[in-house]
C-alpha positions in Angstrom: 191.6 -127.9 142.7 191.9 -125.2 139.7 194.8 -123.0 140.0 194.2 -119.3 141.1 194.3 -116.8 138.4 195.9 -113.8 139.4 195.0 -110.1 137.8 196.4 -107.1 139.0 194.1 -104.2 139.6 195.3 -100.5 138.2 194.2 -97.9 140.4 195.1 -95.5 138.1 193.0 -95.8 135.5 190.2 -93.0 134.5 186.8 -94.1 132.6 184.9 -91.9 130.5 181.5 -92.4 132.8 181.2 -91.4 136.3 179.3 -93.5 138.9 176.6 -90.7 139.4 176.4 -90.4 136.1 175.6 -94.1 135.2 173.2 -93.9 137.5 171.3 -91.2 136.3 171.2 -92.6 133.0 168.8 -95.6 134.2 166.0 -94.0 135.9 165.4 -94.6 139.5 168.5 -97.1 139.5 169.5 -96.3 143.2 170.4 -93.7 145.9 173.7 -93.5 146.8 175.0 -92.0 150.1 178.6 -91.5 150.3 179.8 -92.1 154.1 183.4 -90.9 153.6 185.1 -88.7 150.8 188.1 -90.7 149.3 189.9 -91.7 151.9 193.5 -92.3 152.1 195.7 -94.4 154.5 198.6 -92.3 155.7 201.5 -95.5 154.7 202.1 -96.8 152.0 199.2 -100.2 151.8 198.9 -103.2 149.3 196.7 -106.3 149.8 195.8 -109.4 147.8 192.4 -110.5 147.5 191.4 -113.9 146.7 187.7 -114.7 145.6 187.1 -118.0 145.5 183.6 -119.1 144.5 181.6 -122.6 143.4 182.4 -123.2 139.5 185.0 -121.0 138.6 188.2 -121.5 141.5 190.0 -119.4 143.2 190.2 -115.7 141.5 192.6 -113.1 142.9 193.6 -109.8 142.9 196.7 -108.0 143.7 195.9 -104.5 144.7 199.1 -103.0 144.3 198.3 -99.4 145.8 195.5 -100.2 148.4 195.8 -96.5 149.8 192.7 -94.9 148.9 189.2 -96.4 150.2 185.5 -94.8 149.6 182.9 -96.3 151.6 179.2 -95.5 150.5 175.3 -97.0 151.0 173.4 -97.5 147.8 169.5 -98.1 148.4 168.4 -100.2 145.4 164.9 -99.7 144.5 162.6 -103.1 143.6 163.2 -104.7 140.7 166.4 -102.5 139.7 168.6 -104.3 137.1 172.4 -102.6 137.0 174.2 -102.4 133.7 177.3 -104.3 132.7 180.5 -102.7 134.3 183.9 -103.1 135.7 185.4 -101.1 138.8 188.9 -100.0 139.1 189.2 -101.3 143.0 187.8 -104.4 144.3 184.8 -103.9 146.2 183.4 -105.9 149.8 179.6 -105.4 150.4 177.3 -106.1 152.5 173.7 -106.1 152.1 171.8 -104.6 155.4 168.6 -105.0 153.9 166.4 -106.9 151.2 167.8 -109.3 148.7 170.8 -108.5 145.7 171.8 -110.7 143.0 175.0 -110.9 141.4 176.3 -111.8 138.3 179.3 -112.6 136.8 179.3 -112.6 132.9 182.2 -115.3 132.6 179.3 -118.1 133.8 176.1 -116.1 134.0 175.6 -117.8 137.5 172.9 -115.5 139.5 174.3 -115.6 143.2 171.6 -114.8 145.4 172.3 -112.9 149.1 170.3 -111.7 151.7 170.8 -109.4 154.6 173.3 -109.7 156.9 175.3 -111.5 154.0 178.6 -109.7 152.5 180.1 -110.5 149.6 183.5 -110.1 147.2 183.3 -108.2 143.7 187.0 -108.3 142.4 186.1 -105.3 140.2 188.2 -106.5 137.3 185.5 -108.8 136.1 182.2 -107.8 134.5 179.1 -108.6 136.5 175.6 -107.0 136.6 173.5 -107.2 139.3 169.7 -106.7 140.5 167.0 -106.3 143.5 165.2 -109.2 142.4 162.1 -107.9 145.0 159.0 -106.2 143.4 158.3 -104.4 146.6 161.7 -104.1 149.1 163.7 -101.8 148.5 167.7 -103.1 149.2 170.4 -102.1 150.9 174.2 -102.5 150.3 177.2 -100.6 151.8 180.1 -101.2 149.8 183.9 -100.4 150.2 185.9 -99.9 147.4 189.5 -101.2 148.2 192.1 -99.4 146.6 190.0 -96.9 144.4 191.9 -94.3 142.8 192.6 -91.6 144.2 190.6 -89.2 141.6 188.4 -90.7 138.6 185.7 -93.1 138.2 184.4 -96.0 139.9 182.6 -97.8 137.5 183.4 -98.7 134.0 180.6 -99.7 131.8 180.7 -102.4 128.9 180.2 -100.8 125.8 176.6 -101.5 124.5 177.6 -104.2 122.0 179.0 -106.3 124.6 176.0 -105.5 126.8 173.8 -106.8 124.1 175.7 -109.9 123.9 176.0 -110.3 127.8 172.0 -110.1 127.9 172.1 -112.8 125.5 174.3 -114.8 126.7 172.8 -114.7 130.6 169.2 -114.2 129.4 168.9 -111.0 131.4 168.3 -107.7 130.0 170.5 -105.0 131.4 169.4 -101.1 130.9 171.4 -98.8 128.2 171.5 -98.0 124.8 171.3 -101.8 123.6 168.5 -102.0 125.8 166.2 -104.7 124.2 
């Protein structure tokens, strides 16, 4: 058994790119529906998340300042590839319709889930991820655990690393590297 690696998650960090925003760079990249503002617990909440998956051991995350959550739906259209990125909170999804692959650049492994499957992204670890379908639309709603308070959500690679991340999983990720 491989020991767990712990990494704390800062909720106060800002990024220079906004979720919307990284979005509306890639063209028809998704709808997103935002159930709740940022909400925030009313006590004072931490949690520690561990993520254990096949290949790579237990992975977890100490969420010092769990007291803000944003819940939202994103509808990914067919065929929609999602850039390189980071989040700030850890995020637990579930897809409600169609198929999503994730991918986690430390082993490139594409992890395939369907509906009515949920999944872990510990947000300090860059992934991509993609509607593999060329004619479903999918469906994820996603809670962001611990998301700051103001700022952004998502924190995109830079484009070199990008380039290097396509090469390294043979996938090709939209942006400025963009092959």
């Amino acid at each position: 058994m491989q020991p767990i690696q712990r990494h704390p998650i800062a909720t106060k960090r800002l990024a220079p790119v906004t979720l919307a925003a990284m979005l509306a760079a890639v063209p028809a990249l998704a709808d997103t529906e935002s159930f709740t503002n940022r909400l925030v617990f009313t006590d004072d909440v931490s949690m520690t998340l561990t993520h254990d998956l096949e290949g790579l051991g237990a992975h977890e995350v100490e969420i010092d300042d769990a007291s803000h959550l944003w819940i939202a739906r994103f509808t990914i259209e067919p065929g929609t590839v999602f850039p390189w990125h980071t989040h700030p909170a850890a995020v637990v999804m579930g897809v409600t319709e169609g198929d999503f692959v994730f991918v986690l650049a430390e082993d490139c492994e594409r992890r395939a889930y369907t509906a009515g499957e949920a999944l872990v992204d510990p947000g300090d670890r860059v992934h991509t991820a993609y509607n593999p379908s060329d004619s479903d639309d999918t469906v994820i709603v996603a809670t962001y655990l611990g998301a700051p308070a103001e700022g952004e959500l998502t924190l995109p690679v830079d484009g070199d690393e990008a380039a290097e991340l396509d090469a390294q999983c043979e996938l090709e990720t939209p942006g400025a590297h963009a092959h």
